[in-house]
C-alpha atoms as a printed R data frame, in Angstrom:
   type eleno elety resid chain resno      x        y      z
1  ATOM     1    CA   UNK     A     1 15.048  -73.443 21.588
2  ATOM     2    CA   UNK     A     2 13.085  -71.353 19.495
3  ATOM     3    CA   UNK     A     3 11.862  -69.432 22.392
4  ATOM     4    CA   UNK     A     4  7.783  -70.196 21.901
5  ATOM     5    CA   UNK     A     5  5.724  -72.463 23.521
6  ATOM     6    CA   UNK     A     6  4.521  -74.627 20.724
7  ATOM     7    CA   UNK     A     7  0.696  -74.915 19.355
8  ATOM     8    CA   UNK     A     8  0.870  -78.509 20.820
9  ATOM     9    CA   UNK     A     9  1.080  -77.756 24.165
10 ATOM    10    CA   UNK     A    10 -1.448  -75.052 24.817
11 ATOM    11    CA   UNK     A    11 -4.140  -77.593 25.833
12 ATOM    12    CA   UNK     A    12 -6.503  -77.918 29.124
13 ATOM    13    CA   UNK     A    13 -4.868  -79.134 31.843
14 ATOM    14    CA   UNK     A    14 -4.636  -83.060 31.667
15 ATOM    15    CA   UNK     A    15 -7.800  -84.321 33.358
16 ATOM    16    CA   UNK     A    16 -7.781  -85.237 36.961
17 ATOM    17    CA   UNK     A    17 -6.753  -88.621 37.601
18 ATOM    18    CA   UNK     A    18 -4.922  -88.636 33.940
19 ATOM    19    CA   UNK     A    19 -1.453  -87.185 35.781
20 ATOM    20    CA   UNK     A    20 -0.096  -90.654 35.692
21 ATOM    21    CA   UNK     A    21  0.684  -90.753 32.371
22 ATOM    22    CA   UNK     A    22  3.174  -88.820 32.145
23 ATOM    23    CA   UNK     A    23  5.590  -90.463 34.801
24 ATOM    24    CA   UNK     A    24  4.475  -93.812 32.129
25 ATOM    25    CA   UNK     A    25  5.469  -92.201 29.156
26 ATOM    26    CA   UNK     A    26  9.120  -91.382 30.790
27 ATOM    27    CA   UNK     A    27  9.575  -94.353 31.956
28 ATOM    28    CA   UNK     A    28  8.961  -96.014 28.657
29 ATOM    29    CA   UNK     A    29 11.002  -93.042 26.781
30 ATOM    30    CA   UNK     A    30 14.185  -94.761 26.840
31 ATOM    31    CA   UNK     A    31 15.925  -92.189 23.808
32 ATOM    32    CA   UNK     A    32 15.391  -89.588 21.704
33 ATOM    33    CA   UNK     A    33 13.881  -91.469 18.524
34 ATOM    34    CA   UNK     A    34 10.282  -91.748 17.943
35 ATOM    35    CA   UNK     A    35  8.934  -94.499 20.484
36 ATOM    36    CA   UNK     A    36  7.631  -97.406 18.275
37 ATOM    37    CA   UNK     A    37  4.039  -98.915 18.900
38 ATOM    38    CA   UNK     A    38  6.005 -102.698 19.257
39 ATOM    39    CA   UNK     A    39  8.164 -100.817 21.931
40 ATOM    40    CA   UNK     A    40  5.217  -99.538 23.997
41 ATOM    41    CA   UNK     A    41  3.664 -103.262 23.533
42 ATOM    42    CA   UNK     A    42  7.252 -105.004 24.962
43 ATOM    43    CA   UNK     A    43  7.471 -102.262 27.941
44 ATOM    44    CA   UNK     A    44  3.814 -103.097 28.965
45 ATOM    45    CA   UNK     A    45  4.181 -107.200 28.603
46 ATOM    46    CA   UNK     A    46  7.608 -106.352 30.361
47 ATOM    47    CA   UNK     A    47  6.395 -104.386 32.983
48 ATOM    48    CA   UNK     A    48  2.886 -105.968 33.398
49 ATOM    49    CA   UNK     A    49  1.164 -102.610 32.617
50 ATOM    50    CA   UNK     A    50 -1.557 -103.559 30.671
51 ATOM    51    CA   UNK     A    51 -3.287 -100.272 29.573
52 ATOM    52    CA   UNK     A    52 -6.702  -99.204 27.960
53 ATOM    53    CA   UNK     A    53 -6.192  -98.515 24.081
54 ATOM    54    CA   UNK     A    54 -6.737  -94.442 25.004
55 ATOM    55    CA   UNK     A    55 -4.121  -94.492 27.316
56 ATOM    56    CA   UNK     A    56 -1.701  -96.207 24.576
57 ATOM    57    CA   UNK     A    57 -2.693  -93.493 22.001
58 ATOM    58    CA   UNK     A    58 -2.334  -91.089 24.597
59 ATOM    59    CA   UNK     A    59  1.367  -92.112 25.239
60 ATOM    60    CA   UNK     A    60  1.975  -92.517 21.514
61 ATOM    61    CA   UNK     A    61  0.568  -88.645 20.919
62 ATOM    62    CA   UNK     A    62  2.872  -87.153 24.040
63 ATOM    63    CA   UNK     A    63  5.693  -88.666 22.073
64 ATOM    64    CA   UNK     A    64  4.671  -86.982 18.669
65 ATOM    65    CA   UNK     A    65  4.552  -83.862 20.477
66 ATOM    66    CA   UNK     A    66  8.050  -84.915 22.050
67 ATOM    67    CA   UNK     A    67  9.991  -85.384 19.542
68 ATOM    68    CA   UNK     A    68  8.900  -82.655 17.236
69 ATOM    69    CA   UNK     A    69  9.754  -79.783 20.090
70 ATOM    70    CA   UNK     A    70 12.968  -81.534 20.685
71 ATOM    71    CA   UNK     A    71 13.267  -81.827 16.372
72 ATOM    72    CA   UNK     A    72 12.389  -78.228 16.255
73 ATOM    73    CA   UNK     A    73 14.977  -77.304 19.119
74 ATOM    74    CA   UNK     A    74 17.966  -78.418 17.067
75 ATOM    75    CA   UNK     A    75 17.947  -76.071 14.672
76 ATOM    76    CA   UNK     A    76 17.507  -73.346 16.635
């Protein structure tokens, strides 16, 4: 750990309502590599979750911010 709080993750609080996606994007987040847009598409077919296009995106940007904390905490 690097012993910051990363840029990323000084942001409002998630809207009300919006808490949900965060138990989502664990339960899709399977491993540590990058979570791929065909994986997100199987998991919701899978699962039938069928989500708006904003909450994809939004899943897609937590992992971005994901994996480059956990990238960053490597080296450190």
């Amino acid at each position: 750990m690097t012993g910051h709080k990363p840029r990323e993750l000084d942001v409002p609080p998630m809207p009300e309502g919006m808490e949900y996606l965060v138990g989502l994007f664990w339960e899709c987040k399977r491993t540590s590599d990058p979570l791929l847009w065909s994986e997100l598409e199987a998991w919701s077919r899978l699962m039938d979750r069928y989500l708006e296009p904003e909450e994809y995106r939004a899943l897609m940007r937590m992992d971005s911010i994901q994996c480059r904390v956990a990238h960053e905490g490597i080296g450190a």
